[in-house]
N, CA, C and O atoms as a Tripos MOL2 file, in Angstrom:
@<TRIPOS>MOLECULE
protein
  220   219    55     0     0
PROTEIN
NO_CHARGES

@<TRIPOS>ATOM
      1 N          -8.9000   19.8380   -2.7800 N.3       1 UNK1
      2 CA         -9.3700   18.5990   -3.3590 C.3       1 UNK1
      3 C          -8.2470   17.9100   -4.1300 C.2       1 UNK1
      4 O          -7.9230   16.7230   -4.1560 O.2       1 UNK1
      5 N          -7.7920   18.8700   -4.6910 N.am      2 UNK2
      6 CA         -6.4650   18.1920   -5.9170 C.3       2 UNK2
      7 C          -5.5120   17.3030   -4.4270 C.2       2 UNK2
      8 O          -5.4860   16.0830   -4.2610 O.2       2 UNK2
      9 N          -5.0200   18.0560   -3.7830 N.am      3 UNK3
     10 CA         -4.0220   17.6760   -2.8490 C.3       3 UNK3
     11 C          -4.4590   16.4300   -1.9040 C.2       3 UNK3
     12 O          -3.7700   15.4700   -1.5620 O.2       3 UNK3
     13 N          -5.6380   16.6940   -1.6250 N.am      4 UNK4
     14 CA         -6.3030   14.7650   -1.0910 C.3       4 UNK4
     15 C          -5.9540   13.9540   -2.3730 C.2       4 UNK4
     16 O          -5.0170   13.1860   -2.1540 O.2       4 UNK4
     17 N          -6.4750   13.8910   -3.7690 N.am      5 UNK5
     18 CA         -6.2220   13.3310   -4.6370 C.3       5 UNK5
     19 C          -4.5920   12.6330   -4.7240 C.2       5 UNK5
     20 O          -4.3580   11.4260   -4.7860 O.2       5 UNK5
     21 N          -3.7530   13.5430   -4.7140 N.am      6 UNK6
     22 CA         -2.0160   13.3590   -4.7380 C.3       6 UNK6
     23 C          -1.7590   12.2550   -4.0310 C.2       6 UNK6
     24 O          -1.3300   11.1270   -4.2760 O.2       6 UNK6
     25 N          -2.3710   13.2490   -2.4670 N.am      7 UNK7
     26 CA         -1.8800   12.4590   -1.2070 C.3       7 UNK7
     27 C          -2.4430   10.5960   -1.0470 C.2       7 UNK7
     28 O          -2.0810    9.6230   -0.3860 O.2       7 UNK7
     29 N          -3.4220   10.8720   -2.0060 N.am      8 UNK8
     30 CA         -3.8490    9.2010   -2.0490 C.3       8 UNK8
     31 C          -3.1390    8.5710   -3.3670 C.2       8 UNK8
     32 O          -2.6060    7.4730   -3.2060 O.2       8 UNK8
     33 N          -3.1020    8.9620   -4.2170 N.am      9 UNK9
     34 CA         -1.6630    8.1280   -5.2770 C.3       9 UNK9
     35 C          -0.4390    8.2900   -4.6450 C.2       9 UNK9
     36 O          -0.0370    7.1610   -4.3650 O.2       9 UNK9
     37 N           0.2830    9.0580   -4.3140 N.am     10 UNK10
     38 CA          1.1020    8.8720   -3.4930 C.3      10 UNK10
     39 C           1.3150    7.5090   -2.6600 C.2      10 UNK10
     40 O           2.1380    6.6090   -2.8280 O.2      10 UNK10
     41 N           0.1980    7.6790   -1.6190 N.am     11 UNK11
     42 CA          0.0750    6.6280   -0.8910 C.3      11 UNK11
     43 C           0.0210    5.5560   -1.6720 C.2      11 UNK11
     44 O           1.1690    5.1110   -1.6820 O.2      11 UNK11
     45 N          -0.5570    4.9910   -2.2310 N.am     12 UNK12
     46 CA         -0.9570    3.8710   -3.3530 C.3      12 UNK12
     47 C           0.1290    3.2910   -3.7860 C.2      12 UNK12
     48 O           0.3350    2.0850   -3.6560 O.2      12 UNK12
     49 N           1.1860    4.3730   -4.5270 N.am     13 UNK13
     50 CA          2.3260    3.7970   -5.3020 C.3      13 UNK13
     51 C           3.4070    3.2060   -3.9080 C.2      13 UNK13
     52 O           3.9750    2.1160   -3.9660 O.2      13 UNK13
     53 N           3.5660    4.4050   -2.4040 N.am     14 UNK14
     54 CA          4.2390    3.3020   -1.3930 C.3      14 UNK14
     55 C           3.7750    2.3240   -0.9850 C.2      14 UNK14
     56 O           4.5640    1.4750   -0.5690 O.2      14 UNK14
     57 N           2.2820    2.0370   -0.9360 N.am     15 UNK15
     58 CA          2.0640    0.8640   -0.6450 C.3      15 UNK15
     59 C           2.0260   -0.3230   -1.4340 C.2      15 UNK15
     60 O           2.0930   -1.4170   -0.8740 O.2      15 UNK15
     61 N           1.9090   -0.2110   -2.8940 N.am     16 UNK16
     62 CA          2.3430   -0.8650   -4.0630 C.3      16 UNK16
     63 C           4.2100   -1.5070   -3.8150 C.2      16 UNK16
     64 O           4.6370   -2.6600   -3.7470 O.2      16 UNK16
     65 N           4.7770   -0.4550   -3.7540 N.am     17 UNK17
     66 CA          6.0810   -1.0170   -3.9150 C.3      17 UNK17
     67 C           6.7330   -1.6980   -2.2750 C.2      17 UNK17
     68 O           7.7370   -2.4070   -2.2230 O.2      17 UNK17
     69 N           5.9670   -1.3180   -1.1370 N.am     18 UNK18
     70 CA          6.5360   -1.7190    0.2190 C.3      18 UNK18
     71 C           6.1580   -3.0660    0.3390 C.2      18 UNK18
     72 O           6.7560   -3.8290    1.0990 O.2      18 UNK18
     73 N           4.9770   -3.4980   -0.5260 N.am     19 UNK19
     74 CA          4.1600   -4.5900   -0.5480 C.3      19 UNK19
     75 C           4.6040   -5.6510   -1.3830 C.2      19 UNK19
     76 O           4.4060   -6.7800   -0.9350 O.2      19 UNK19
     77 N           5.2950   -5.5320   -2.7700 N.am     20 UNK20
     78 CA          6.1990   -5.6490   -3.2970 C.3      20 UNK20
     79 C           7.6650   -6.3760   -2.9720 C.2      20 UNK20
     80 O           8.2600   -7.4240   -3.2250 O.2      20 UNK20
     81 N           7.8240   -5.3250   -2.3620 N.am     21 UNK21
     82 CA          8.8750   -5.8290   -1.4830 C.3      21 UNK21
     83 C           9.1130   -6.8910   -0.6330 C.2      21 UNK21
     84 O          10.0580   -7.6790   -0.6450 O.2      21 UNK21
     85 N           8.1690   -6.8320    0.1010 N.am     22 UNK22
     86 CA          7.8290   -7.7840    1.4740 C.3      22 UNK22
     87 C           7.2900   -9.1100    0.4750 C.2      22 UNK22
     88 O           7.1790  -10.2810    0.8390 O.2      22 UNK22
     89 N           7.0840   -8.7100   -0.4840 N.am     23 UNK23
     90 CA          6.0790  -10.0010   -0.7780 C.3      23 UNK23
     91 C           4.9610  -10.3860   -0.3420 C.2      23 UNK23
     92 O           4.7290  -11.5920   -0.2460 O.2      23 UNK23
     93 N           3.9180   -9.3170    0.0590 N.am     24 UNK24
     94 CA          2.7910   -8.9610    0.0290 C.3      24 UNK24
     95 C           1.5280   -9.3070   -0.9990 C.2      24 UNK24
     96 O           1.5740   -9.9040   -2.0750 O.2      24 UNK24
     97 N           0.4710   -8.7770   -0.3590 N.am     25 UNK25
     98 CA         -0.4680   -9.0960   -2.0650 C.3      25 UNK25
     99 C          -0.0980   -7.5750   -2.1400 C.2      25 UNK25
    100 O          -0.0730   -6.8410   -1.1520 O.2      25 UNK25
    101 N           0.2170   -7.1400   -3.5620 N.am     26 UNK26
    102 CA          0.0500   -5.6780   -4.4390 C.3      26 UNK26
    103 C          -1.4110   -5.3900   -4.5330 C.2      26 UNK26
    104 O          -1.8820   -4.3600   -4.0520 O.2      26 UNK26
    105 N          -2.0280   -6.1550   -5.0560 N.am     27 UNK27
    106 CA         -3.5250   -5.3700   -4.7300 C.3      27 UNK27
    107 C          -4.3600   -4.9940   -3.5020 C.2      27 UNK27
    108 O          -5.1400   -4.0570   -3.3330 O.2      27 UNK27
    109 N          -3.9420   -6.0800   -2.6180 N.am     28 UNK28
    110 CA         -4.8090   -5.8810   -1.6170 C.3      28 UNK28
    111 C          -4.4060   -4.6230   -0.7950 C.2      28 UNK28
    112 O          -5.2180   -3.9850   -0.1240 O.2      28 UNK28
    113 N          -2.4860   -4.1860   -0.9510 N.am     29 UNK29
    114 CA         -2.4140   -3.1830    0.2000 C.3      29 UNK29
    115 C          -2.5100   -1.5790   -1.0660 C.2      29 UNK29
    116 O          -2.6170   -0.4590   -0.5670 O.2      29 UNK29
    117 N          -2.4530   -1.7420   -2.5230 N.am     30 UNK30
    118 CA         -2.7170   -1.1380   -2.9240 C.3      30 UNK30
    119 C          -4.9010   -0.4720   -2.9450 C.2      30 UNK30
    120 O          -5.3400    0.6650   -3.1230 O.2      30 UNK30
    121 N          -5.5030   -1.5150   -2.7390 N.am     31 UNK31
    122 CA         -6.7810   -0.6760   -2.0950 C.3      31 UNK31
    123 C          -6.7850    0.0150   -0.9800 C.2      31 UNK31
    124 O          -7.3120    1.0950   -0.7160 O.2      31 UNK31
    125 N          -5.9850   -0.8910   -0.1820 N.am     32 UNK32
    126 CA         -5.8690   -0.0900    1.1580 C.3      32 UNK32
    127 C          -5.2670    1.1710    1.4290 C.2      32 UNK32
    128 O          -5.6120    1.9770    2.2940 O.2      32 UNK32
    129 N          -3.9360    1.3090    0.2570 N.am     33 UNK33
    130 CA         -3.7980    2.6090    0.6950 C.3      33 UNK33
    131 C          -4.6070    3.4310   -0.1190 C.2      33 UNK33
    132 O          -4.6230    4.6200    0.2000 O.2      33 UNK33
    133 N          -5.4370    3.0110   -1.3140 N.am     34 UNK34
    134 CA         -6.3170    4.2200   -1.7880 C.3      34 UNK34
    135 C          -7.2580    4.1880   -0.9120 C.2      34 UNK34
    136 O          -7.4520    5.4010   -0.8330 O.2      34 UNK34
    137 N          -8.1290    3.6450   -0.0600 N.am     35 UNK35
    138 CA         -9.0410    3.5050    0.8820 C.3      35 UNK35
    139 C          -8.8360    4.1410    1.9960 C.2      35 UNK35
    140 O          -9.7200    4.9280    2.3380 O.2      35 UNK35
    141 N          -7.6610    3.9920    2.8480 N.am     36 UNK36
    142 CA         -6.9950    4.8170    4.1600 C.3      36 UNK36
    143 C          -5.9980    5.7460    3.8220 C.2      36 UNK36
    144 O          -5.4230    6.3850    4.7030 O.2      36 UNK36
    145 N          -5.7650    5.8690    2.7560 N.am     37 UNK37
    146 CA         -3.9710    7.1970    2.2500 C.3      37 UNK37
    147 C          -3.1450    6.3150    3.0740 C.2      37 UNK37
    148 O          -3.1580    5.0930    3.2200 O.2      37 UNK37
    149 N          -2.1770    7.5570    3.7420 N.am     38 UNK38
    150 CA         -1.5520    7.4280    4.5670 C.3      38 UNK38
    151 C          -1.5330    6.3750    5.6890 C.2      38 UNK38
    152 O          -0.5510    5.8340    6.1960 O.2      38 UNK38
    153 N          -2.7510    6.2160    5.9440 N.am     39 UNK39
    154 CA         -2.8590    5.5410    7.5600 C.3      39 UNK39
    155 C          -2.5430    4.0260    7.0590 C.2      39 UNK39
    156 O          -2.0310    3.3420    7.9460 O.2      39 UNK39
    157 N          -2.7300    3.4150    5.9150 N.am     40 UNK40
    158 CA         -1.7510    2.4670    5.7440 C.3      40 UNK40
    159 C          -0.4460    2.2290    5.6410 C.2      40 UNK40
    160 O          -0.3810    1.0030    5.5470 O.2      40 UNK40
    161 N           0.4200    2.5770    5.6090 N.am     41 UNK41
    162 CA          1.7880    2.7890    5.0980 C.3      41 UNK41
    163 C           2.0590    2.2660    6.5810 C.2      41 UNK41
    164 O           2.5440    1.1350    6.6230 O.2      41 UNK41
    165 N           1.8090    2.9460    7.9070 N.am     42 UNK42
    166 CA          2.4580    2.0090    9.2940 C.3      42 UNK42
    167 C           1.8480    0.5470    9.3440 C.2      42 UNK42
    168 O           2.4400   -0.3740    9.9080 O.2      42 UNK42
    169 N           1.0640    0.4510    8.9400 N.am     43 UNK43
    170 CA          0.6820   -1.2550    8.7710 C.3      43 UNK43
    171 C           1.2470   -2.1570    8.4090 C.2      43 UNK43
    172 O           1.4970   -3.3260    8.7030 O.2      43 UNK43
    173 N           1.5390   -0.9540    7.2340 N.am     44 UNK44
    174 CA          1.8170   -2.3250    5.5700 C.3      44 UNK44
    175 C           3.9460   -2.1180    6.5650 C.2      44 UNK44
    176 O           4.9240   -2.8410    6.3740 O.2      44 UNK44
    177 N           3.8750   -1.4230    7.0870 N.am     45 UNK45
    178 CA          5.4790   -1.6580    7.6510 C.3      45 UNK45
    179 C           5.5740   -2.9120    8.9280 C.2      45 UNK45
    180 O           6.4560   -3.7420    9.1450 O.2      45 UNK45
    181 N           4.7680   -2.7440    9.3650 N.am     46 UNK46
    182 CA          4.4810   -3.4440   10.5940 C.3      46 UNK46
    183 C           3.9160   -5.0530    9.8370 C.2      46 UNK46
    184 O           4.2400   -6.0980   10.4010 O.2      46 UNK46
    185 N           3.4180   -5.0760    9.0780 N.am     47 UNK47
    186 CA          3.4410   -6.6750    8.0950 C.3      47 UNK47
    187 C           4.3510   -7.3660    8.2390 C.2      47 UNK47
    188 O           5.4690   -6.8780    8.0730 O.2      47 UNK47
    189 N           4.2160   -8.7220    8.5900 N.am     48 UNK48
    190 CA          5.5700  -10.0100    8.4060 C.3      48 UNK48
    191 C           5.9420  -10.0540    6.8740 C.2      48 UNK48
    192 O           4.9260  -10.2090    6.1960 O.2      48 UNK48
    193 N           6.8320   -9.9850    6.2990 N.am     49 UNK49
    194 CA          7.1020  -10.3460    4.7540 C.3      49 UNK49
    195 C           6.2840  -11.7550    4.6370 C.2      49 UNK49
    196 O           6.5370  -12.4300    5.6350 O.2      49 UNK49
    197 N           5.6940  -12.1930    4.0530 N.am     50 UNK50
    198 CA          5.2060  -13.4240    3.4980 C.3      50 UNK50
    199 C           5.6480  -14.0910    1.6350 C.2      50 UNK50
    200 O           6.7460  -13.9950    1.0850 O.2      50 UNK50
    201 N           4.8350  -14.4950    1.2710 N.am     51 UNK51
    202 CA          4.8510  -15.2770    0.2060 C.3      51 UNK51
    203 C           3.8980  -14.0570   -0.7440 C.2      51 UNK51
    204 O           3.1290  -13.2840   -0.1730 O.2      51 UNK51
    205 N           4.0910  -14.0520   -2.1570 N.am     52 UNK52
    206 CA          3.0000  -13.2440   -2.5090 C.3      52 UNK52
    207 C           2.1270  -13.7640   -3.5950 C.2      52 UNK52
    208 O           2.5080  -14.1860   -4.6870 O.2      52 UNK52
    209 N           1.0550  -13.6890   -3.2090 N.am     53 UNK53
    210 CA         -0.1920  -14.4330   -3.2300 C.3      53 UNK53
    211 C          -0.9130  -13.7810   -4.6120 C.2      53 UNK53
    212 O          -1.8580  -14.4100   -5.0870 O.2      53 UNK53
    213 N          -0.4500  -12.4510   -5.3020 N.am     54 UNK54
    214 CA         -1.0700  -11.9350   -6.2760 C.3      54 UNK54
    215 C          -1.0390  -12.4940   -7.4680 C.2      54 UNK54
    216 O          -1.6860  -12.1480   -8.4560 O.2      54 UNK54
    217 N          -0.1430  -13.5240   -7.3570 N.am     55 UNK55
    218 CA          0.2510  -14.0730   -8.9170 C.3      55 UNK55
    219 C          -0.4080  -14.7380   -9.9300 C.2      55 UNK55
    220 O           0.1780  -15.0000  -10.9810 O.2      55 UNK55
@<TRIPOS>BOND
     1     1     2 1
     2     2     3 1
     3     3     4 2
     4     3     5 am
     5     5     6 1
     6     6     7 1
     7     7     8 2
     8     7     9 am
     9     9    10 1
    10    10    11 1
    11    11    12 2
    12    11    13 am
    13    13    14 1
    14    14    15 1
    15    15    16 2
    16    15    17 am
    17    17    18 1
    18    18    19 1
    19    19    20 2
    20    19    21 am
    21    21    22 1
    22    22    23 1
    23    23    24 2
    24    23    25 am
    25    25    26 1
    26    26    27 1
    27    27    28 2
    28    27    29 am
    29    29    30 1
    30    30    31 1
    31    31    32 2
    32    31    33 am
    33    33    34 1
    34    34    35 1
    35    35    36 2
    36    35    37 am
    37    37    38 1
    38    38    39 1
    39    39    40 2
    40    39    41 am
    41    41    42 1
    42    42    43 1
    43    43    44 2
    44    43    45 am
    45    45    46 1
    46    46    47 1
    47    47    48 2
    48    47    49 am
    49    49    50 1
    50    50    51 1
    51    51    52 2
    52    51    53 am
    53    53    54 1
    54    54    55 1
    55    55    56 2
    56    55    57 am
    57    57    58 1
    58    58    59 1
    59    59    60 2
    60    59    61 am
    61    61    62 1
    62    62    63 1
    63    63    64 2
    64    63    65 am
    65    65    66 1
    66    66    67 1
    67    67    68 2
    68    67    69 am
    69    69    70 1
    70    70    71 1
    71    71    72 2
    72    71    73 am
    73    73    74 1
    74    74    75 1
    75    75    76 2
    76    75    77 am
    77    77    78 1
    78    78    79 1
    79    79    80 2
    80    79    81 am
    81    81    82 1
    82    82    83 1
    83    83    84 2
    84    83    85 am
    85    85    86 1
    86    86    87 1
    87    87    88 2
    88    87    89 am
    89    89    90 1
    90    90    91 1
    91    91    92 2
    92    91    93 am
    93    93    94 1
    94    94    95 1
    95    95    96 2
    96    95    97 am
    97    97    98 1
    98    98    99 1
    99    99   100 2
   100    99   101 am
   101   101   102 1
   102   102   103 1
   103   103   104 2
   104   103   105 am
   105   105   106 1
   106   106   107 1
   107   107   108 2
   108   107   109 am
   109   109   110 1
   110   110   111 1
   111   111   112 2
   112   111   113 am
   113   113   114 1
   114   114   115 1
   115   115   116 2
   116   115   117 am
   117   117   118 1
   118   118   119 1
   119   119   120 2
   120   119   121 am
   121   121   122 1
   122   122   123 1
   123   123   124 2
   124   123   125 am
   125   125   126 1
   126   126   127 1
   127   127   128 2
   128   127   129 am
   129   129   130 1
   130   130   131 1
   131   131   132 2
   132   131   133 am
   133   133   134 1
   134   134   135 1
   135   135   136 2
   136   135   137 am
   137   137   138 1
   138   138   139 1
   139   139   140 2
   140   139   141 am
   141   141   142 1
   142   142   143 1
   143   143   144 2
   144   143   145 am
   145   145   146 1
   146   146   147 1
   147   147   148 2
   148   147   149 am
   149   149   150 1
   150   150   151 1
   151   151   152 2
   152   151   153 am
   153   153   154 1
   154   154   155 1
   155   155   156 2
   156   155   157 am
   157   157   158 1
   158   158   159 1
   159   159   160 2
   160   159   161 am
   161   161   162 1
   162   162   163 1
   163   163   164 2
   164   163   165 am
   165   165   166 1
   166   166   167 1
   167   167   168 2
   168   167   169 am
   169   169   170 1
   170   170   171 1
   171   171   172 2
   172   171   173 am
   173   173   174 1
   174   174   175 1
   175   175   176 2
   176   175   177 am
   177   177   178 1
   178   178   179 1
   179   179   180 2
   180   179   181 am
   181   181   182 1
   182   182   183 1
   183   183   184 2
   184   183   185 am
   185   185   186 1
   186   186   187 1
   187   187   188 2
   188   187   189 am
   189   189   190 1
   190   190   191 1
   191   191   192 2
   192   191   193 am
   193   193   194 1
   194   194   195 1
   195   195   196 2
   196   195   197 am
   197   197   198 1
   198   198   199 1
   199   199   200 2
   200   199   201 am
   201   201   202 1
   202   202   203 1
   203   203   204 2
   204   203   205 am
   205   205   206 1
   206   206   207 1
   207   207   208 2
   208   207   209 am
   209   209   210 1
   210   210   211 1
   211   211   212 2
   212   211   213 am
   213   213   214 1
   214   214   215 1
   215   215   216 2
   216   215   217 am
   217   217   218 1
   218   218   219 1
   219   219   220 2
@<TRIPOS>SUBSTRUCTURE
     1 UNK1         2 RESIDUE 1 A UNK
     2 UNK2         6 RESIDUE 1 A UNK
     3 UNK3        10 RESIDUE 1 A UNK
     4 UNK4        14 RESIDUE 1 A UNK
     5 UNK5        18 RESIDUE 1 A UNK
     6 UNK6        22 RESIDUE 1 A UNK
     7 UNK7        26 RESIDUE 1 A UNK
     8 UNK8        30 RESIDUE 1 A UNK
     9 UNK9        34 RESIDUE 1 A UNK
    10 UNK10       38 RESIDUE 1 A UNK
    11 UNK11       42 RESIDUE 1 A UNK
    12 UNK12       46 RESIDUE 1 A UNK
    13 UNK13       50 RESIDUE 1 A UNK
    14 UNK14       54 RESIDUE 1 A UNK
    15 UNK15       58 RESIDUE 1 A UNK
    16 UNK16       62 RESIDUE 1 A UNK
    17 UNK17       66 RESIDUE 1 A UNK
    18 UNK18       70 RESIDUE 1 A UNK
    19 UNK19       74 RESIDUE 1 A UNK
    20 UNK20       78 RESIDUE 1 A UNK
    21 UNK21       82 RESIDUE 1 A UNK
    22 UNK22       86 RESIDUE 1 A UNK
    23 UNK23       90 RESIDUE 1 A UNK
    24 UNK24       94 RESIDUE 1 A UNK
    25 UNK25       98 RESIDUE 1 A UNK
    26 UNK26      102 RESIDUE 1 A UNK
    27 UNK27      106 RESIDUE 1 A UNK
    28 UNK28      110 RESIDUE 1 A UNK
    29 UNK29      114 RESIDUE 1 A UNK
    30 UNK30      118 RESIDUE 1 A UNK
    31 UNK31      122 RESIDUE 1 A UNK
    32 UNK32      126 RESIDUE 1 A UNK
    33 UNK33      130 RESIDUE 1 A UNK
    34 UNK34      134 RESIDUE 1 A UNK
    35 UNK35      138 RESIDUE 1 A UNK
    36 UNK36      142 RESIDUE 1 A UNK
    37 UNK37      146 RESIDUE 1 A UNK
    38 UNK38      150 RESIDUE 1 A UNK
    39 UNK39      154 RESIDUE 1 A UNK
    40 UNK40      158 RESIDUE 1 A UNK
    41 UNK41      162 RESIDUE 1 A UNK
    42 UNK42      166 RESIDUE 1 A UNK
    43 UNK43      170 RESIDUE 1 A UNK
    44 UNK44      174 RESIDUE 1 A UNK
    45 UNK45      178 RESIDUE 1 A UNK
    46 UNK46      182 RESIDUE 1 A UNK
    47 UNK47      186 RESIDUE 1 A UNK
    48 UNK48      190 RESIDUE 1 A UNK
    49 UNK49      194 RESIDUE 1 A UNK
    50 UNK50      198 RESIDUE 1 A UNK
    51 UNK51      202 RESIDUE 1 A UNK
    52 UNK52      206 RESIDUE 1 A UNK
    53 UNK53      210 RESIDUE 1 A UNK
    54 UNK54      214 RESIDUE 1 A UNK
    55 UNK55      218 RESIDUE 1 A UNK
């Protein structure tokens, strides 16, 4: 249980900062990776950089 827990902050904080990066929304791919873990992170890579919309 602990280790699902990790594996989804984990995820969270790369999808926080990849999202970030790109200029993404931070929240929106940060639910997503607490919602999917992992299985977001090839998405949020596969994303066009845009404008970021969280502001």
């Amino acid at each position: 249980m602990y280790l699902l827990v990790v594996i989804v902050m984990v995820s969270t904080g790369i999808c926080y900062t990849l999202a970030k990066r790109k200029g993404l929304s931070t929240q929106l791919w940060v639910i997503l990776g607490a919602f999917f873990g992992p299985f977001a992170i090839p998405f949020l890579l596969l994303a066009r950089p845009g404008t970021n919309r969280s502001r």
